[in-house]
N, C-alpha and C positions, 0 to 999 in steps of 0.2 A: 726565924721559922722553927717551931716547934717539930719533935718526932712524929707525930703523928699525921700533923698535917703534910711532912714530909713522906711517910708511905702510902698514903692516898692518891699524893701527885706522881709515883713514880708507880702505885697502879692504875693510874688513870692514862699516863704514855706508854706502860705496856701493855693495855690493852689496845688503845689507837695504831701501834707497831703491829700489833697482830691480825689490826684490821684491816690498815693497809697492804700489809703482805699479803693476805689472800686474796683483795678486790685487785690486786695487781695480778698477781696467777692466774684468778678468771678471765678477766678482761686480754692475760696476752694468748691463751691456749687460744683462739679461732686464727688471731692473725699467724701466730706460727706453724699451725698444724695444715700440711697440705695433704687433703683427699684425692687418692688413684681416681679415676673412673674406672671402673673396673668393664672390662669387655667382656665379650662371650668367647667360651673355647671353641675346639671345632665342632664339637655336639651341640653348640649352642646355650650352653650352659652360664649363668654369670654368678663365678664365686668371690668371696671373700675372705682372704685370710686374717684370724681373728689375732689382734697382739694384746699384749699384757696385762692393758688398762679397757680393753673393751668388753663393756656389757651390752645383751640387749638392747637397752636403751640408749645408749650410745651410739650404736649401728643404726638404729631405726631412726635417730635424726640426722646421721650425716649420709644414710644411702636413701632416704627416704623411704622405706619401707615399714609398713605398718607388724610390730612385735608379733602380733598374732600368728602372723602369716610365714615370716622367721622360726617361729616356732614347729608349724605346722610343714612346712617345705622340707626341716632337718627334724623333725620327729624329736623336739629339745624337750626335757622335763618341766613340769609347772615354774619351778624359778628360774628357767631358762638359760639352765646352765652352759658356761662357754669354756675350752679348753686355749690359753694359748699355740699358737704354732698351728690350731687346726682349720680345714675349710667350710664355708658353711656356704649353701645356695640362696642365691637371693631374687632369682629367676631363671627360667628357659627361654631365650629368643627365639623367635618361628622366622627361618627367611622366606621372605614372599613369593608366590609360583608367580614367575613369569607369563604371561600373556600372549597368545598366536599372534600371527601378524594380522591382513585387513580381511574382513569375514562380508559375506555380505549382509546387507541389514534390512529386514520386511518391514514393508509398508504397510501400516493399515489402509484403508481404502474403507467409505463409509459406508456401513453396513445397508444393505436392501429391504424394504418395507415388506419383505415375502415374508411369510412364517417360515421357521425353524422347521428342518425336516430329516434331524439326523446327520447332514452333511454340511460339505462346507466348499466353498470355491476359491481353489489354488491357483496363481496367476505367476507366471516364470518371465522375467524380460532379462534377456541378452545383449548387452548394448558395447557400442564400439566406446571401448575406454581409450579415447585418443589420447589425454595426458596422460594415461597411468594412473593416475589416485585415486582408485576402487570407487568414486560416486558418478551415478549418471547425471551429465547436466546438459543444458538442453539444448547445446551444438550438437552432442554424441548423438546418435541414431542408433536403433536394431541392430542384431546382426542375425541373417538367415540361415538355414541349414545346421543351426545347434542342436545337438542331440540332448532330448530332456528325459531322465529317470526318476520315478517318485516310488519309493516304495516301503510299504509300511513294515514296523519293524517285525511285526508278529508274521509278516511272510503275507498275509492273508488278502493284501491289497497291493495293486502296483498298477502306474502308468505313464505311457512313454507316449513323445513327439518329439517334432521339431520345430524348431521357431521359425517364422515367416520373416523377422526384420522390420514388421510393417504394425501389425498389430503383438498384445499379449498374446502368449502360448496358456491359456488358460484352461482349467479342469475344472467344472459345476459340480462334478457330483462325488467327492472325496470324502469316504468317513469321517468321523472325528477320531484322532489318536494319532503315535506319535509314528513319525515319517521321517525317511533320510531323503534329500534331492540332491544328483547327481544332475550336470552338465557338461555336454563336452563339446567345443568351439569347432568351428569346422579346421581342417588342416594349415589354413593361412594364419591364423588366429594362435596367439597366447595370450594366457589366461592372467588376467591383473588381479582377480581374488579368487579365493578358496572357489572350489568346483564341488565341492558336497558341505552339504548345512542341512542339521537335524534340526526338525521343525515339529510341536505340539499342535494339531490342528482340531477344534471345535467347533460344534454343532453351530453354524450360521456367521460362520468367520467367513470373510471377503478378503484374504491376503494375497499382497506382490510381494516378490523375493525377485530382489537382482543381483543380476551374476557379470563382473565384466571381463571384454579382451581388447587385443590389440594385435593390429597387422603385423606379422614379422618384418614387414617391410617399414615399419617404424624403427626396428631396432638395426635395421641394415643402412638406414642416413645417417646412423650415427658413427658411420666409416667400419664397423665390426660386420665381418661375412658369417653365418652360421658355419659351424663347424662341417667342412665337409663341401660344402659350394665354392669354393676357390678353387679356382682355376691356374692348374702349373702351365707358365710357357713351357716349360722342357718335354710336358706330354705333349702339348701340341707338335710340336717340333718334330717328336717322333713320330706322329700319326702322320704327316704330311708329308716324312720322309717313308714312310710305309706305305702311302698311297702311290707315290713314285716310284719308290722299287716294285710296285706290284705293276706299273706298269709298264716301265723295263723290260720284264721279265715277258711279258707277256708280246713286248714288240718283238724280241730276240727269239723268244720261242717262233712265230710267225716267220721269218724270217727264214729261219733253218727248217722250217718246214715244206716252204714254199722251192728250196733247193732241191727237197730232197721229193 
């Protein structure tokens, strides 16, 4: 083998050496490099600390976030420059509001072949929530003598009843606009949902809004006495030794009366 064709062969294996060597570097960086998830702090904020080898575009495929947006959250210059050691925002999480507990929920009821005439008719049902879970179904019944409030919020309308048990506590002739209703159970009664619900009411609306309760004597078979209704023997004891001595007292008085 000649010189020549000998430096050909041995640029032709240094160049194959050099191309393995780097398709070997590409192909190991993914499986070696493990990415944080990174969280939110307590501000809600989720950073990333930038190291040595990372660019823009290096960030924006392993956190998935679009350069653009990188840029504009950290106010980075056109080539997007990065500092090792420092942090950069890569969002702010919103934690979610929480939700009331059971509210009650209006009925539509199909509207009336009458023309529109500026108002609208509010219809209130009170019903015995005998399991507890805020829907009236169709063992529950009414319940009478609840106190109903409706009253608009500008001050400028308001109107009260009470429920029969038997039929809706209904109102025909209620402006259009926005209303708080207030209910309150008669004294035997607690209440299983919310007891005031703000209501938007328009010109030719037909709505039922229900409201539920439950006997306290529901919650007294569950072996628990209301606070306050338990009965100590040791008072009785005493009231029946008080009614004795008072009558003792009253024989012995007599007694030396009748001596003297």
């Amino acid at each position: 083998m000649n010189q020549k064709k000998l430096e050909i062969l041995s640029v032709i294996l240094l160049f194959l050496f050099v191309a393995l060597s780097q398709f070997s570097f590409v192909a190991a960086a993914p499986i070696n490099q493990a990415l944080a998830s990174p969280t939110p702090d307590l501000d809600g904020k989720i950073l990333y600390t930038v190291t040595d080898n990372d660019t823009c575009l290096s960030i924006s495929l392993k956190m998935g976030i679009e350069i653009d947006t990188l840029k504009s959250l950290n106010k980075l210059d056109e080539n997007c420059t990065l500092f090792s050691g420092t942090q950069i925002l890569l969002g702010i999480y919103s934690t979610p509001t929480p939700t009331a507990g059971p509210s009650p929920t209006p009925t539509e009821i199909l509207p009336t072949p009458t023309p529109f005439n500026g108002n609208a008719q509010l219809c209130i049902y009170l019903f015995e929530d005998i399991n507890g879970d805020a829907t009236a179904e169709e063992n529950e019944t009414g319940i009478g003598g609840g106190a109903v409030s409706i009253t608009k919020k500008s001050g400028s309308e308001s109107f009260t009843g009470l429920t029969t048990g038997i039929d809706l506590l209904c109102f025909p002739e209620v402006p259009e606009g926005e209303y708080n209703i207030s209910v309150a159970p008669p004294n035997e009664f607690n209440a299983t949902t919310n007891m005031n619900y703000p209501i938007i009411v328009k010109a030719g609306d037909v709505t039922q809004v229900n409201f539920g309760a439950q006997k306290q004597a529901a919650f007294e078979d569950t072996g628990t006495e209301p606070v306050g209704t338990r009965r100590s023997p040791i008072m009785a004891l005493l009231g029946i030794g008080l009614v004795l001595a008072g009558i003792v007292i009253a024989v012995i008085f007599g007694i030396v009366k009748r001596r003297d």
